[in-house]
C-alpha positions as CSV (number, residue, x, y, z in Angstrom):
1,X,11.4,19.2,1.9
2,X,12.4,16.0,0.1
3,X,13.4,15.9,-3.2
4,X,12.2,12.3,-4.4
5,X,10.1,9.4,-2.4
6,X,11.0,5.5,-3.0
7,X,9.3,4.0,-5.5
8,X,10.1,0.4,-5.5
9,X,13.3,-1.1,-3.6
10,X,14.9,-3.6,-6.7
11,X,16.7,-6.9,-6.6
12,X,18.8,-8.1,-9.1
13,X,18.0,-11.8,-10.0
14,X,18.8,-14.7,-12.3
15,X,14.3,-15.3,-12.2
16,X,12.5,-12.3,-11.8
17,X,8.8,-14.4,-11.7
18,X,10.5,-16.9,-9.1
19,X,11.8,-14.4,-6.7
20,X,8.7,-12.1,-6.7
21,X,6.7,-15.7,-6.2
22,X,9.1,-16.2,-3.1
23,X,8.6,-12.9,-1.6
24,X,4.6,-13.1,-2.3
25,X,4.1,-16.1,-0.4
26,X,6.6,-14.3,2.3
27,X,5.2,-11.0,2.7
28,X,2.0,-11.3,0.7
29,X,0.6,-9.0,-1.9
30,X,0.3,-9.3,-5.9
31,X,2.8,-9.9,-8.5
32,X,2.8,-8.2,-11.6
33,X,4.7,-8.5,-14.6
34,X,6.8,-11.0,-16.9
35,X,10.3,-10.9,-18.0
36,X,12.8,-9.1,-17.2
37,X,11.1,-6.9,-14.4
38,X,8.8,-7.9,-12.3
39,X,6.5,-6.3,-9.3
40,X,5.5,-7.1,-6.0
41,X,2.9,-4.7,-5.2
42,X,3.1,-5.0,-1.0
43,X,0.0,-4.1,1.0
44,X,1.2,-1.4,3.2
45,X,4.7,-1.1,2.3
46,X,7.0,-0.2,-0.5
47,X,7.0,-2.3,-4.0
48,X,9.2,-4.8,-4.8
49,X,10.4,-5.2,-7.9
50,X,12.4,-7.9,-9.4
51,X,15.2,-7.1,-12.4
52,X,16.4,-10.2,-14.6
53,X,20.2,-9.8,-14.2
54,X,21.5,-13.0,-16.1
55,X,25.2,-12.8,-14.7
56,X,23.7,-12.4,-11.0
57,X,26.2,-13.2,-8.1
58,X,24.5,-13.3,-4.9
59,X,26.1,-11.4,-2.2
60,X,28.3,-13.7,0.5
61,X,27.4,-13.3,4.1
62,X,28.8,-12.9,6.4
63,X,31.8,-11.6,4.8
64,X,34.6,-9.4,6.3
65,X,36.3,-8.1,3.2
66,X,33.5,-6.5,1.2
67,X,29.4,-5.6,1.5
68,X,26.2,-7.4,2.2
69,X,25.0,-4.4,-0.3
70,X,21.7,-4.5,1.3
71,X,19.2,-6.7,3.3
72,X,15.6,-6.4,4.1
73,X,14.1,-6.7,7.5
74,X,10.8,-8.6,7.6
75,X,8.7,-8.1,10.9
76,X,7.2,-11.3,12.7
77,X,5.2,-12.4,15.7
78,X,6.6,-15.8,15.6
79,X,10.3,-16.4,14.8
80,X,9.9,-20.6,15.1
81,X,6.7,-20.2,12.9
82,X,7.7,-17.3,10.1
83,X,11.3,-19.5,10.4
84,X,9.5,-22.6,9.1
85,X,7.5,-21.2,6.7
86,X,10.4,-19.3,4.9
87,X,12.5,-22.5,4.4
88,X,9.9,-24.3,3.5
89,X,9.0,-21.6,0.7
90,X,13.4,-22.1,-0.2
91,X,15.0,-19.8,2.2
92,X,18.1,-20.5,3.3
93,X,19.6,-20.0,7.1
94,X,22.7,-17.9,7.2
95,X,22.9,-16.8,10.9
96,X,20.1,-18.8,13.2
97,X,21.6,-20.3,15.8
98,X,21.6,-18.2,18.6
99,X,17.6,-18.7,19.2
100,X,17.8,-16.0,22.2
101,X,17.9,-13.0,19.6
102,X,15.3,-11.4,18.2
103,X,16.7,-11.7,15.1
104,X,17.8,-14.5,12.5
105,X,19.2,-14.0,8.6
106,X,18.6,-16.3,5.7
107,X,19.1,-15.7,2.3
108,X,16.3,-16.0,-0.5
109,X,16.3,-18.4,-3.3
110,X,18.4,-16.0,-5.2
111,X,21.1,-15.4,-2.2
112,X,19.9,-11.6,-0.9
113,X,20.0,-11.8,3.1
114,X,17.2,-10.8,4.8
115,X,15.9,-11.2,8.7
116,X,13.3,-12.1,10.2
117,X,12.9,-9.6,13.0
118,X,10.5,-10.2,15.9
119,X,11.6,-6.8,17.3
């Protein structure tokens, strides 16, 4: 029997309200909050909350002597299409150029990787 369930998953961020605008227009769903912490309340998945961290330092990928941390996955239908839409929304591409993978990783407007996975 498990002891706890997830709650939210949290990113640290220099702009709580930006980030959670960035992810809303990514994944959907509703933002609530002001401040320092800020939620993404997904439909069907786990919230997404935001945490003002004024000394943030994104994490550097790829990188060979220390930790991503953590990335999220974020299921498509349409690589090209989600692709264009995330940069366009201020995602940046970290490792897209092998276009015969089902996979590709950016890094949001704050510098957390994610993939888009059309897996």
């Amino acid at each position: 029997m498990p002891v706890a369930k997830v709650g939210a998953v949290v990113l640290d961020c220099p702009d709580p309200r930006a980030l959670a605008g960035f992810y809303a227009a990514l994944v959907g769903g509703t933002v609530e909050g002001e401040g320092r912490w800020v939620d993404l309340e997904v439909p069907g998945g786990p919230t997404l909350a935001f945490q003002e961290a004024p000394g943030h330092v994104p994490p550097r990928w790829p990188e060979t002597d220390g930790s991503q941390q953590f990335h999220l996955d974020l299921t498509v239908e349409d690589l090209d299409a989600a692709e264009k839409e995330a940069l366009a929304l201020g995602a940046k591409p970290l490792d897209t150029q092998d276009r015969s993978r089902t996979f590709r990783v950016y890094a949001d407007p704050a510098g957390h990787p994610f993939c888009l996975c059309a897996c």
